[in-house]
N, C-alpha and C positions, 0 to 999 in steps of 0.2 A: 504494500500500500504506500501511498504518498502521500508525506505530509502535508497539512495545506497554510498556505501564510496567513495571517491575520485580516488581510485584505481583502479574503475572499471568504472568511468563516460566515459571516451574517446571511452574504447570497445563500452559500451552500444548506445553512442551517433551514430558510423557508426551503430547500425543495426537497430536505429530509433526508439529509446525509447524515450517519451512523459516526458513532463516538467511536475510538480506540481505549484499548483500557488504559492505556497512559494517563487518558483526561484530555488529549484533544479531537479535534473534529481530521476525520481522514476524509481523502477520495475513495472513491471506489477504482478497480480494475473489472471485477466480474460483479453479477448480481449477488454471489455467495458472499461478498462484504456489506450488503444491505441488510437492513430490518425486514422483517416479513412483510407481505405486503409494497415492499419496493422493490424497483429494478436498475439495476445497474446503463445509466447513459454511456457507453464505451467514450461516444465520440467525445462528448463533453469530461467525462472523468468524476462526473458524481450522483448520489442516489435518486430515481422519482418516484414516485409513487403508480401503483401498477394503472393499466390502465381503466379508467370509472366501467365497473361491470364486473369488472373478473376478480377472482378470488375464490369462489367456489370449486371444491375440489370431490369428484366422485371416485372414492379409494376404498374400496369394501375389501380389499385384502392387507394389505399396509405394507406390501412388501419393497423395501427399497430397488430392487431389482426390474418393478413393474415397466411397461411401455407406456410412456404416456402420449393421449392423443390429446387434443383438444375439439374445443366445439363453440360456435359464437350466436349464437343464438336469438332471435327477438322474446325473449320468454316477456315482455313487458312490452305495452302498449303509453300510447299518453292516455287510455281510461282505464290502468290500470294492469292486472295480469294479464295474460294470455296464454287461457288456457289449454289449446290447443296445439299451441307450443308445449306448455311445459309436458303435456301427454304425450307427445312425439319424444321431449326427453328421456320421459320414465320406459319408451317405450326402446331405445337405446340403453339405458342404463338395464333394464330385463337381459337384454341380450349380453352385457357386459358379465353380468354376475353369473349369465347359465355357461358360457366362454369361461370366465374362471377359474370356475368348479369342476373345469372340467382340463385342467391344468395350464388355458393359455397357450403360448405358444412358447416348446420348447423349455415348458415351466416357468414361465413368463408369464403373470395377470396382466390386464389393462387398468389404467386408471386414466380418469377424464377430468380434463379442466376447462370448467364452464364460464361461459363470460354471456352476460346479458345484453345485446346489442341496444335495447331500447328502442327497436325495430327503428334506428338510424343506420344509413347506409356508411356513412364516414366513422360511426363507431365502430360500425362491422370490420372495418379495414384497419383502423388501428386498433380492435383485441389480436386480428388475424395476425398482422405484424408481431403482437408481444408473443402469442403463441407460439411462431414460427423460429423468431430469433433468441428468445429467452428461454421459454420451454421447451424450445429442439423438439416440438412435434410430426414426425411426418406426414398427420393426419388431422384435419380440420374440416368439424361437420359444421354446413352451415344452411341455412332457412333463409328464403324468401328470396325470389330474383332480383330485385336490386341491389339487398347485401351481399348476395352469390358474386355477385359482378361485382361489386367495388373489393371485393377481398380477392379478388383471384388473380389480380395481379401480385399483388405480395405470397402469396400461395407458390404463383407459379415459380417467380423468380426465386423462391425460396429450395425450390424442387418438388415440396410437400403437395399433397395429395388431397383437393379437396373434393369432399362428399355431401350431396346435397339430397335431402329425401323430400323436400317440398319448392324447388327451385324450376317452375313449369315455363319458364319466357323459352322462346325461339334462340333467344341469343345466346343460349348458352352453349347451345350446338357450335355456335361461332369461335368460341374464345380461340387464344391461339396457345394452346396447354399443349403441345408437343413437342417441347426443350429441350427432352432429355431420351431419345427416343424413340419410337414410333406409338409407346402406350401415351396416350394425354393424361394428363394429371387432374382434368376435372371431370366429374361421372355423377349422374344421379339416379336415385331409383322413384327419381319421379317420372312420368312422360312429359314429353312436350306438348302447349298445348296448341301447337297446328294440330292435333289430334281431339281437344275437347271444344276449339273453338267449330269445328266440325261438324260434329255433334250437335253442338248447341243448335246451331244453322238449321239442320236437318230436321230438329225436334220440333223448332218454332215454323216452318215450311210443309207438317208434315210429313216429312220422308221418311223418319222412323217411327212408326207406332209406337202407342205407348198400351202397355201391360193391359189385360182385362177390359182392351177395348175404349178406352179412355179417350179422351180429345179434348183434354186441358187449351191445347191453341188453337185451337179450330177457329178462323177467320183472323186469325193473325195477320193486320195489313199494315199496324204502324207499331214502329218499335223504339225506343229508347236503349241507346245504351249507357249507361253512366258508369264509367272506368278513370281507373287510379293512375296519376299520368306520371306513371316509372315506366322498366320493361317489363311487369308483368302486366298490369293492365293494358299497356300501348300493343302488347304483342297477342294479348287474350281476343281484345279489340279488333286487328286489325284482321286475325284468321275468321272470325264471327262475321265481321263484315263482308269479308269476299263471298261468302259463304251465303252469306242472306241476300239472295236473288229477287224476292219477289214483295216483300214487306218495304212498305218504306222506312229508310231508319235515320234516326237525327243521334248525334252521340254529343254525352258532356264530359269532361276531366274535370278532375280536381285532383289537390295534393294530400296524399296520404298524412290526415291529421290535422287536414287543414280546412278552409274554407270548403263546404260542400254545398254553398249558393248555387254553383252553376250547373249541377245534377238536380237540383230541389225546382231551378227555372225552366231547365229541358222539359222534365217530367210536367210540371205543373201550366205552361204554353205548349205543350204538342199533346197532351192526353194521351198518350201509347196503350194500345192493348195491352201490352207486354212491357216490362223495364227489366233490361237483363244488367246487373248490377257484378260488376269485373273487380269488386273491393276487397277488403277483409270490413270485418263484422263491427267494430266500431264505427267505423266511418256510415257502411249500410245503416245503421242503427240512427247514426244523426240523420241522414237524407228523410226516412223515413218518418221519425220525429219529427222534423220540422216541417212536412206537408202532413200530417196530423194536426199540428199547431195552425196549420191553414185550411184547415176542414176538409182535406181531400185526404178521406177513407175509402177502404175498399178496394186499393188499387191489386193489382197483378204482375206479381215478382216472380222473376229468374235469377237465382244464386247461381254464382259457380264455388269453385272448388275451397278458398281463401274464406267462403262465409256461409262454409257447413261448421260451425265451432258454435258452442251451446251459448259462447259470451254474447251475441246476438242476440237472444233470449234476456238477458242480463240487462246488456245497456238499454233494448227496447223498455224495460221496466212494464206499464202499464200499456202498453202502444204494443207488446210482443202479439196479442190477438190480430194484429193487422197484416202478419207473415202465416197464420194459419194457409194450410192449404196449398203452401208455395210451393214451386220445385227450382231446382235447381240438379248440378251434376258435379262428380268429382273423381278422381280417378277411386276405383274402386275400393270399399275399404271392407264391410260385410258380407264373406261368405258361406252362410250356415251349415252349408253342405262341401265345405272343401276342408278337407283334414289338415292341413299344413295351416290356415287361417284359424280355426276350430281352437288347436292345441295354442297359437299363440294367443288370441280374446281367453281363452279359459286362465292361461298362465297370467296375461294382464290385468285380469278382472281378480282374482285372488290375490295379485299383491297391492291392485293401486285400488280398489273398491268401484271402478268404472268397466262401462262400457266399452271397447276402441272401434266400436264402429259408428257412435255419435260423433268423431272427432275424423277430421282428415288427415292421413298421412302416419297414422300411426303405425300402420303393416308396413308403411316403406320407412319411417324409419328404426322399426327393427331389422328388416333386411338388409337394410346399409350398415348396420352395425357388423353382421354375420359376415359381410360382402369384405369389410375391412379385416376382419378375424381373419378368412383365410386367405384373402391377399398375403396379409401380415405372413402366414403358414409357409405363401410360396414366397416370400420374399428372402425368409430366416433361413428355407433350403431343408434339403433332405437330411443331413449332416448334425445331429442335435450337439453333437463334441465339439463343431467348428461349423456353427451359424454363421451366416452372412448378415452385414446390416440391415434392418429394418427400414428402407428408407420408401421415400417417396414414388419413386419410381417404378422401385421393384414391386411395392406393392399395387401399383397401378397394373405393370406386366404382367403379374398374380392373377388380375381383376379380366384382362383379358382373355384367361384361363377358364371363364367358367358359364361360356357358351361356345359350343360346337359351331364349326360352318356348317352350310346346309347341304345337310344328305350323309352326314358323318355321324354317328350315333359314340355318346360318350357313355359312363359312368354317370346315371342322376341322382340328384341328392335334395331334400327338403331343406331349408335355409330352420335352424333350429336345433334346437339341443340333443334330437335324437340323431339325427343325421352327422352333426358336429365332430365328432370324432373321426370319423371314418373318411370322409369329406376333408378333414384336414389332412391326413394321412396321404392322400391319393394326391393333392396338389402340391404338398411341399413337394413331390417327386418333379413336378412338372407336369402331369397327368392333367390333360383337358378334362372338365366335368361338366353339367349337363347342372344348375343347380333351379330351383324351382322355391318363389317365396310365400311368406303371408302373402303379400300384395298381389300373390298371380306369379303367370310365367316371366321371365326375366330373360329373355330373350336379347340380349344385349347387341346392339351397335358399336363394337369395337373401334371403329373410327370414330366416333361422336362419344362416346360414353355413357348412352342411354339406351333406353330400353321401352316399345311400347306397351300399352296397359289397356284393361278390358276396363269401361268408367261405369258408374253407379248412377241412373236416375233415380233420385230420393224428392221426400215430399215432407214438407212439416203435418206434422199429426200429430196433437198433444204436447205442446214444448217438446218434441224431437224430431229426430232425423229419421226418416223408416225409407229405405230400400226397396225402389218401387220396382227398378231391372238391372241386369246388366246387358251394357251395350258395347260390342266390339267398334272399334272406329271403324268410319267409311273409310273409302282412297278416295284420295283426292280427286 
């Protein structure tokens, strides 16, 4: 360490630079000369404090030897928690402790370090940042396409590996994550939603029937869309539109959290059959209050995928009667009759006292946790006496392991604790495998990093979410 002159003790002391036991104020070299809580500045030479969010730490074995990943998460709204977030957590940290227990990798647990984005995209980027350079993560789960995007450059250049289970914009197919390689470093087990804005299209046009006969949109000729003006509402948007041929449609933006006058004006000057609402569940919740506040009840809502989360119920308060009957779509998350989905809702509902199919993205992101596990498997190598590093890359190349090209039949495997073993065993070798999730097939796009998904028409019935079909996407 080095000592610091007089000159400089008072700056240092506001940014929280650590005592020597001599009695005076040092610099730092590494973050191991800081207080808890803080991190070491290299370039500057002294203590800050981590950055606002992170601190939380998922370590249910305590073993100093663990692999640590990280995660950045929006678990928090500006009205509050967000709950559908933190269930997507718990539903990561399920997979973490059943991976554990069942020795990790090479006897190696996982342990997670959580950071709460505050569902800001610039906070997203600088937790991603301290994870990557301070924590030496090679893996960073993250939520929601904006923050997917503003963290993935520090990801990439970092080499780590980021994983997204609700990250649905077009753009993400884009990024340029192949650095290090030919595997890209960023993957998610969401689909994209050129595939639900599709959908959407189809359902409101009648070209997909709806269940029992139904015709919820029958004479659908004027439509509203009111979307969140990032890339996941701009990109939900613009597939919905191409898409919608024969309605006429007027579209509003607003800023996530922000002013939603210009979706409350759309709706309340064009009268739409239909408002297909591209948000998350706060924002839907003010649009919808505040034409209540204007005596316009009774209207007719399209959710998609961001505003099946039960907080919508919540913020609606006494106004929640006015989403009765609604549908909306998401990629699929309830299915009662698939044994690999079955055993993960029975296994989540036992430790966290919920449902995961009131919630979106829950199946995907326990699969992404599994997805990383035995990356991680193929990355450490067949060799448990002389593992290879656990890094970014390798774990991505791992990840490309575990869909077949087509007409080649592999080894298949359930994403899950039973399969887990055996499944790791087969990939550290190299062995292509065939792996199959809660979420569905997982059929991955090895160029792109994704994989598409069969989606869920649902309908509010009772303050909930009820699974009216599932729908395969059209082609385009």
């Amino acid at each position: 360490m080095r000592a610091l002159n007089l000159m400089t003790c008072c700056t240092l002391l506001l940014a929280g630079c650590s005592f020597t036991t001599a009695g005076g104020l040092t610099e730092c070299e590494s973050s191991a000369d800081c207080d808890t809580g803080q991190v070491c500045d290299t370039s500057a030479g002294f203590c800050l404090p981590q950055p606002v969010g992170c601190g939380d730490v998922f370590d249910p074995t305590k073993n100093p030897n663990a692999i640590p990943i990280g995660a950045a998460l929006p678990l928090t709204t500006s009205e509050g928690p967000d709950e559908s977030e933190e269930q997507a957590l718990n539903s990561i940290k399920l997979a973490i402790e059943e991976v554990n227990q069942r020795e990790g990798i090479n006897g190696r647990p996982f342990l997670l370090y959580i950071c709460d984005t505050g569902s800001d995209a610039a906070r997203a980027r600088e937790q991603a940042e301290w994870l990557v350079n301070e924590k030496d993560v090679p893996v960073v789960f993250t939520s929601g396409s904006a923050q997917t995007i503003a963290a993935s450059s520090v990801t990439i250049a970092a080499g780590a590996l980021m994983m997204t289970h609700t990250s649905t914009s077009p753009d993400i197919a884009t990024l340029p994550d192949k650095t290090q390689g030919t595997a890209g470093l960023v993957w998610r087990t969401a689909p994209s939603d050129t595939l639900q804005g599709r959908i959407i299209g189809d359902l409101l046009q009648g070209d997909i029937a709806v269940a029992g006969g139904a015709t919820p949109f029958a004479g659908t000729d004027n439509v509203v869309i009111a979307y969140v003006d990032d890339p996941y509402g701009q990109g939900l948007f613009g597939v919905t539109l191409r898409r919608l041929v024969e309605p006429r449609v007027t579209s509003a933006q607003y800023k996530r959290n922000g002013d939603v006058s210009p979706a409350v004006t759309a709706i309340t000057n064009n009268q739409p059959d239909v408002t297909v609402m591209v948000g998350f569940s706060e924002d839907n919740a003010k649009i919808i209050s505040q034409l209540v506040s204007q005596g316009r009840t009774g209207l007719k809502w399209f959710f998609t995928d961001a505003g099946k989360d039960p907080g919508l119920f919540t913020s609606l308060g006494a106004n929640s009667s006015q989403v009765t009957g609604a549908y909306g779509t998401a990629p699929a998350q309830a299915r009662p009759g698939d044994d690999v989905y079955r055993q993960f809702a029975n296994r989540f509902e036992a430790a966290y006292g919920k449902d995961p199919g009131q919630f979106s993205f829950t199946a995907h992101a326990y699969d992404a946790m599994y997805m990383v596990a035995l990356g991680a498997a193929y990355a450490a190598g067949a060799d448990a006496a002389k593992p290879q590093p656990i890094t970014g890359a390798r774990i991505a190349e791992g990840l490309t392991r575990m869909t077949p090209v087509a007409g080649v039949s592999a080894p298949p495997f359930s994403l899950g604790f039973n399969d887990f073993t055996s499944a790791r065993n087969a990939i550290r070798t190299g062995t292509v495998i065939n792996v199959k999730g809660a979420s569905g097939e997982l059929d991955f796009d090895n160029n792109t990093g994704e994989a598409p998904s069969e989606y869920e028409l649902w309908r509010v019935v009772n303050g909930a979410f009820e699974t009216v079909q599932l729908i395969n996407p059209p082609a385009d």
